[in-house]
C-alpha positions as CSV (number, residue, x, y, z in Angstrom):
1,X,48.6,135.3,-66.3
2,X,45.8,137.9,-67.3
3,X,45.3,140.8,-65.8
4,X,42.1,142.9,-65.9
5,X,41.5,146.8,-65.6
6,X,38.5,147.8,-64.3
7,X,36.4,151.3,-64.4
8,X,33.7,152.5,-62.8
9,X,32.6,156.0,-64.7
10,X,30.4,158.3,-63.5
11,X,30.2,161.2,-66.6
12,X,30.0,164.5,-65.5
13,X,30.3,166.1,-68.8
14,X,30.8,163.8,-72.4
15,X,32.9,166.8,-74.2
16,X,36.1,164.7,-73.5
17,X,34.9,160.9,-74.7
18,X,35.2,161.1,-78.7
19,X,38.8,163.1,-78.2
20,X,39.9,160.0,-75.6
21,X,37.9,157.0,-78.0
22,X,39.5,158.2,-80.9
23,X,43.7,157.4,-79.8
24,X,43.2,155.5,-76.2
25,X,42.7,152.1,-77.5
26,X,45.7,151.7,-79.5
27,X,47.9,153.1,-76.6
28,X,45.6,149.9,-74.7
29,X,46.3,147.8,-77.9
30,X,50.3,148.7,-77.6
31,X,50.6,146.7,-74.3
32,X,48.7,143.8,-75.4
33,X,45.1,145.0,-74.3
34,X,41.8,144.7,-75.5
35,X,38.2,146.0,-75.0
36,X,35.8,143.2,-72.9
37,X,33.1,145.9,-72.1
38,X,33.2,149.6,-73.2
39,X,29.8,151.1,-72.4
40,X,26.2,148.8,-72.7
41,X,23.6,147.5,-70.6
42,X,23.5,147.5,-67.1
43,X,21.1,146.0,-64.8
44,X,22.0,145.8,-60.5
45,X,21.4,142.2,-59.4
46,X,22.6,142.9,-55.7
47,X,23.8,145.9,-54.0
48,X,22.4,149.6,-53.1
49,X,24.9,151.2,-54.9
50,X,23.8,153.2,-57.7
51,X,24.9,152.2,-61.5
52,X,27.5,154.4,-63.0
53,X,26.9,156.1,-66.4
54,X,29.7,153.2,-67.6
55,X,31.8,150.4,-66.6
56,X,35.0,149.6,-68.5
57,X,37.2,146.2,-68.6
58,X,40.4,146.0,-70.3
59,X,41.9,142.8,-70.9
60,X,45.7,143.1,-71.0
61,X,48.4,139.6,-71.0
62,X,50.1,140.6,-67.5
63,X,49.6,142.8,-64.7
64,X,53.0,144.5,-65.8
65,X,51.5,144.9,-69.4
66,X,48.3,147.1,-67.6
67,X,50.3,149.1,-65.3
68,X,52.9,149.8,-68.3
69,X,49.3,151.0,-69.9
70,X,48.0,153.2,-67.2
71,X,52.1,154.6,-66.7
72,X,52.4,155.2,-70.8
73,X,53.7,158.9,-71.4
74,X,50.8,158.8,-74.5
75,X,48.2,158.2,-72.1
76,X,49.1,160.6,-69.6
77,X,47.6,163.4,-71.0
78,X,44.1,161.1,-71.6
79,X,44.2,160.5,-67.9
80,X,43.6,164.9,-67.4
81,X,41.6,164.8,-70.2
82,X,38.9,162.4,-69.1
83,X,39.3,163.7,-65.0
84,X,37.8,167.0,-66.9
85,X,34.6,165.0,-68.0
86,X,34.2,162.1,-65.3
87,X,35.2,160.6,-61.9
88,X,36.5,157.0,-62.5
89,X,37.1,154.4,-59.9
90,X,39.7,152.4,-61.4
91,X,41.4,148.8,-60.3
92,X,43.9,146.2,-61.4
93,X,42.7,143.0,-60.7
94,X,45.4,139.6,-61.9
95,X,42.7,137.3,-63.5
96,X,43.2,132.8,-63.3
């Protein structure tokens, strides 16, 4: 069953984002994940919450597969990296 990570990004500072774009996705593309959104046009429908600067999904084959992701020794240091630049609000969701 899929699974789905989802981030919410609010960019403080963008110093960090070509360092993390440039090796992230193939630690993503080493458990089986892929890029659905990365970034692009936003528009609120419903809510007062304000948009963040970016919202991420990441497709992965199996909740394991996106936890072994966001647990990888490779990303680990990504993880400091981009809490430098932006606060994230990150979730695992199991898709149908």
């Amino acid at each position: 069953m899929p699974a789905y990570a989802i981030g919410r990004l609010q960019i403080r500072d963008c110093a960090w984002m070509e360092k993390y774009g440039a090796t992230v996705p193939s630690i993503i593309a080493k458990h089986g994940g892929r890029y659905l959104v990365r970034g692009g046009k936003m528009e609120m429908l419903e809510g007062d919450t304000a948009l963040p600067s970016s919202i991420v999904v990441i497709e992965f084959p199996t909740m394991a597969a996106a936890r072994a992701y966001y647990h990888d020794p490779d990303y680990a240091p990504f993880i400091e990296l981009r809490k430098a630049g932006a606060d994230l609000d990150f979730v695992l969701v199991e898709g149908l």
